[in-house]
C-alpha positions as CSV (number, residue, x, y, z in Angstrom):
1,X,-6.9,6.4,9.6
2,X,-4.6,4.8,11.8
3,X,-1.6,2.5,10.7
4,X,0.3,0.3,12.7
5,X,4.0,1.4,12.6
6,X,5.5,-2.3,13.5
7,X,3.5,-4.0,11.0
8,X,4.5,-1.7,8.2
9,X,8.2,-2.4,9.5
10,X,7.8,-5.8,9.4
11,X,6.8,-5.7,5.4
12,X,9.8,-3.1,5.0
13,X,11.9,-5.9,6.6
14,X,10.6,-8.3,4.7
15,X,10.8,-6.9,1.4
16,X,14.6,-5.9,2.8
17,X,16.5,-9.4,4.0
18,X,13.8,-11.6,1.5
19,X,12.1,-12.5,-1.8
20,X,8.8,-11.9,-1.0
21,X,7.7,-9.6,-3.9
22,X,9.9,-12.7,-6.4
23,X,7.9,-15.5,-4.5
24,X,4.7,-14.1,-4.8
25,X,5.1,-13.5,-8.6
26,X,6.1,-16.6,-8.8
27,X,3.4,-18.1,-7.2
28,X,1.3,-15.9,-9.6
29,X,3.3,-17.5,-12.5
30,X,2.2,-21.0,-11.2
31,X,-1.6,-19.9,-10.9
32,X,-1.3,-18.6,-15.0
33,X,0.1,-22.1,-15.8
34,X,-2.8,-23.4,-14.2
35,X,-5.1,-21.3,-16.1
36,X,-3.3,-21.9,-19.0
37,X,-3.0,-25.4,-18.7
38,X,-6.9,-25.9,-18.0
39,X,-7.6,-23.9,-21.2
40,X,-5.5,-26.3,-23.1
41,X,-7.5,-29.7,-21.9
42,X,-10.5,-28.3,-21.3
43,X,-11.4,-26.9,-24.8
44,X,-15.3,-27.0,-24.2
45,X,-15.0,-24.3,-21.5
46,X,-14.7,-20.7,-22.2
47,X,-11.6,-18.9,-19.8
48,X,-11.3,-15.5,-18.6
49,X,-8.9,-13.9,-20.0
50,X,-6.4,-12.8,-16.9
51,X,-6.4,-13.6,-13.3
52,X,-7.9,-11.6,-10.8
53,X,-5.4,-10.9,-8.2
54,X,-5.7,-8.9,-4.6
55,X,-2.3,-8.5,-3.4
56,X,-1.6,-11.9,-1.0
57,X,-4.8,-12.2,-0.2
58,X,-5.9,-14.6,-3.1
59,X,-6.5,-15.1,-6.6
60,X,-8.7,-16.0,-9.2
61,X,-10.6,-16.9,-12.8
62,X,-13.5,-17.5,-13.6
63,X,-14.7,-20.7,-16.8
64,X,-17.7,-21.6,-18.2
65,X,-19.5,-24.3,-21.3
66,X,-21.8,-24.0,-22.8
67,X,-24.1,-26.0,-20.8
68,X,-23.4,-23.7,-17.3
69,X,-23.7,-20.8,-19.2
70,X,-27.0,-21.6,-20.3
71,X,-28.0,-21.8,-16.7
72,X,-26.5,-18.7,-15.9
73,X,-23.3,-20.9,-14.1
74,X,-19.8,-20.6,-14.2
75,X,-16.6,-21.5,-12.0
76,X,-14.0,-19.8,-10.2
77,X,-11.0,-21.5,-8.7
78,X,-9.9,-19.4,-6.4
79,X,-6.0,-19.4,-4.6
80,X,-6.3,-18.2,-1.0
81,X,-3.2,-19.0,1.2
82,X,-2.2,-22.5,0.8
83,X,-5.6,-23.8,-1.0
84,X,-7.6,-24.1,-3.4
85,X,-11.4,-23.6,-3.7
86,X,-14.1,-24.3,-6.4
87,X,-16.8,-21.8,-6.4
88,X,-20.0,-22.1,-8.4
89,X,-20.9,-18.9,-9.7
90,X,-24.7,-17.9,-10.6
């Protein structure tokens, strides 16, 4: 496996002179509230019960009703970079 030696410096750097690991779980933080916030005016739908994250590559949760779940449907937003997607699951 090969590595490359000035990215991994970079990220060293990084995690050295700012507060990247602190922004990201803030960001994190934001995306629970979200979550947490949906749950609370959407009592119909059904939450997961964490969020699915991949490092700072994205994260996720996934709902449902009644009515998608039924058909086998659910959604998942999803919080890759600077946006947001909807995905229809099924």
């Amino acid at each position: 496996m090969n590595f490359d030696p000035a990215l991994l410096e970079t990220y060293r750097t990084l995690l050295q002179t700012t507060d990247l690991q602190k922004a990201y779980q803030e960001f994190i933080r934001l995306f629970r509230f979200l979550r947490n916030e949906l749950e609370r005016q959407m009592p119909d739908f059904r939450f997961q019960s964490s969020i699915t994250e991949n490092a700072m590559d994205y994260a996720y949760f996934s709902l449902t009703n009644p009515a998608l779940k039924e058909k086998g449907l659910g959604l998942r937003p999803i919080l890759r970079g600077q946006s947001i997607h909807l995905v229809l699951l099924g």
